[in-house]
C-alpha positions in Angstrom: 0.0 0.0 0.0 1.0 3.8 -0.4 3.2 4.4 2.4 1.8 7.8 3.0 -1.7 5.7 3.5 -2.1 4.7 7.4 -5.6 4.0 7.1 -8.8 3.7 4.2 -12.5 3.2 5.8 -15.8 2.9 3.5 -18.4 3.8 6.1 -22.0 3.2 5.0 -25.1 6.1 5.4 -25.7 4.4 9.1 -21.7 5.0 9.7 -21.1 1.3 9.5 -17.7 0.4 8.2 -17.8 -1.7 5.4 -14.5 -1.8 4.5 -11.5 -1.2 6.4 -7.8 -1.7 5.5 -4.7 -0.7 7.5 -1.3 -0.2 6.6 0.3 -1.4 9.7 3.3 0.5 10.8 5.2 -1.1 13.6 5.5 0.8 16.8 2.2 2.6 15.7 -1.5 1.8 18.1 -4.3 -0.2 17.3 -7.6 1.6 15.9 -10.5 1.0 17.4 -12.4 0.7 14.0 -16.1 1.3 15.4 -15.1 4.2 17.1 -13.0 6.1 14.6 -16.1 5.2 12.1 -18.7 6.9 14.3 -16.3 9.9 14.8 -15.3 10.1 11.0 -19.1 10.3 10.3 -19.5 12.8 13.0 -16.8 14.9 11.5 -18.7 15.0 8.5 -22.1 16.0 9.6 -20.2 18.3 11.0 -18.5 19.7 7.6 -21.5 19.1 6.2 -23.2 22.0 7.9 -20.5 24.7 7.8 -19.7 23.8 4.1 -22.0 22.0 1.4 -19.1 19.9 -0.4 -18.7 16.1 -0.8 -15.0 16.3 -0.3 -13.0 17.7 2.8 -9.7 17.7 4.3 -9.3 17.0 8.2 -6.1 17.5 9.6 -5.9 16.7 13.1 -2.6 16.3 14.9 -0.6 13.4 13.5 -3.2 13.1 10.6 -4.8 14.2 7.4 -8.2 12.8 6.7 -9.5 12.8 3.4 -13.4 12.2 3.1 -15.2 11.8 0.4 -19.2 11.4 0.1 -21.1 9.6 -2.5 -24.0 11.6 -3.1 -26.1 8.8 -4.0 -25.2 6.3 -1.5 -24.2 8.8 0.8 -21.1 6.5 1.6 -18.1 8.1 3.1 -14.6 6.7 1.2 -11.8 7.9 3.6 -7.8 8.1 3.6 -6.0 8.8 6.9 -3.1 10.0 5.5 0.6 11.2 6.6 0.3 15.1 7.7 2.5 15.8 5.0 0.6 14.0 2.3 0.0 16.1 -0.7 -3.7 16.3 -1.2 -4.3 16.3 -4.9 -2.4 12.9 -4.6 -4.4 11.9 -2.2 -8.4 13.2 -3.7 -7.2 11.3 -7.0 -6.3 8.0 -5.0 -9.8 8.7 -2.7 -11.7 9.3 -6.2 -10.4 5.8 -7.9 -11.6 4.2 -5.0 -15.2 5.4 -4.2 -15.4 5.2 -8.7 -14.0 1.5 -8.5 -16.3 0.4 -5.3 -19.6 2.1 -6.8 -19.2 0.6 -10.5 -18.7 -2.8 -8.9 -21.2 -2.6 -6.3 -23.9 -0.5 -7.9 -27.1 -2.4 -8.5 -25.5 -5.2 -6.4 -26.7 -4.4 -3.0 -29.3 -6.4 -2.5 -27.7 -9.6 -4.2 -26.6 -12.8 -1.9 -24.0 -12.3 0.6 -21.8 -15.2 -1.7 -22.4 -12.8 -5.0 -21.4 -9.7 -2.5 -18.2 -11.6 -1.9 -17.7 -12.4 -5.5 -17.9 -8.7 -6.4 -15.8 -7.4 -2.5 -12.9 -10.3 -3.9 -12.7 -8.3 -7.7 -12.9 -5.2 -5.7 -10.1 -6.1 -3.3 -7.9 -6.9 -6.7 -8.7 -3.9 -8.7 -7.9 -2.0 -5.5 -4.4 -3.6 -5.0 -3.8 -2.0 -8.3 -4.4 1.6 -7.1 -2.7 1.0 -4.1 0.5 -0.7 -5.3 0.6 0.3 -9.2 4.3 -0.1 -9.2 4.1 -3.8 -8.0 1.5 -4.4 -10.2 3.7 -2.9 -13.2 6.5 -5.1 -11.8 4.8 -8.7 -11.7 3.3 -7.4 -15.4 6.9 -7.3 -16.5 8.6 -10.9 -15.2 
């Protein structure tokens, strides 16, 4: 994963996490997942009110949180991110994923819980692609 990546969350419109995935750095804390889920949404009801955009940047003390709202799902896609992160990096990264998770999942929310994992498992590979395009490129090439 992008090293400046600590963190991605997709948070449905009840601020359930759907997807989480964490780039594990060693000497860093454990998340609680539930709890930084409820407070991202919170954060963005929050943005919400004091500006009407589907994207924002957060940046807290050792953090920059990227959010991103579907305005048809109302799903948040998030990045916690280095502080130093550059944020048009970051918003283009953010916008592949919520485009890749909504083209595979639209229309496919009510289907079986072993289609859902059909379409989460080509999700998951498509998104190892944005993530790690250079490894990608790499295995292409042996």
């Amino acid at each position: 994963m992008i090293k400046e990546i600590h963190r991605i969350y997709i948070i449905d419109s009840k601020a359930k996490p759907i997807y989480i995935r964490e780039n594990y750095v060693q000497g860093s804390g454990s998340v609680d997942h539930a709890l930084m889920s409820s407070f991202i949404s919170a954060l963005e009801t929050f943005v919400r009110e004091i500006e009407n955009q589907n994207t924002e940047v957060i940046n807290l003390h050792n953090e920059k949180i990227f959010i991103s709202k579907d305005p048809l799902t109302t799903f948040l896609f998030i990045l916690c991110c280095d502080p130093n992160t550059k944020p048009k990096k970051m918003f283009k990264i953010l916008n592949d994923i919520k485009n890749l998770f909504i083209n595979k999942f639209t229309g496919h929310f009510m289907d079986s819980i072993e289609e859902k994992k059909k379409i989460m498992n080509s999700f998951l590979e498509s998104l190892d692609e944005i993530l790690e395009p250079s490894s990608k490129h790499f295995l292409d090439n042996l």
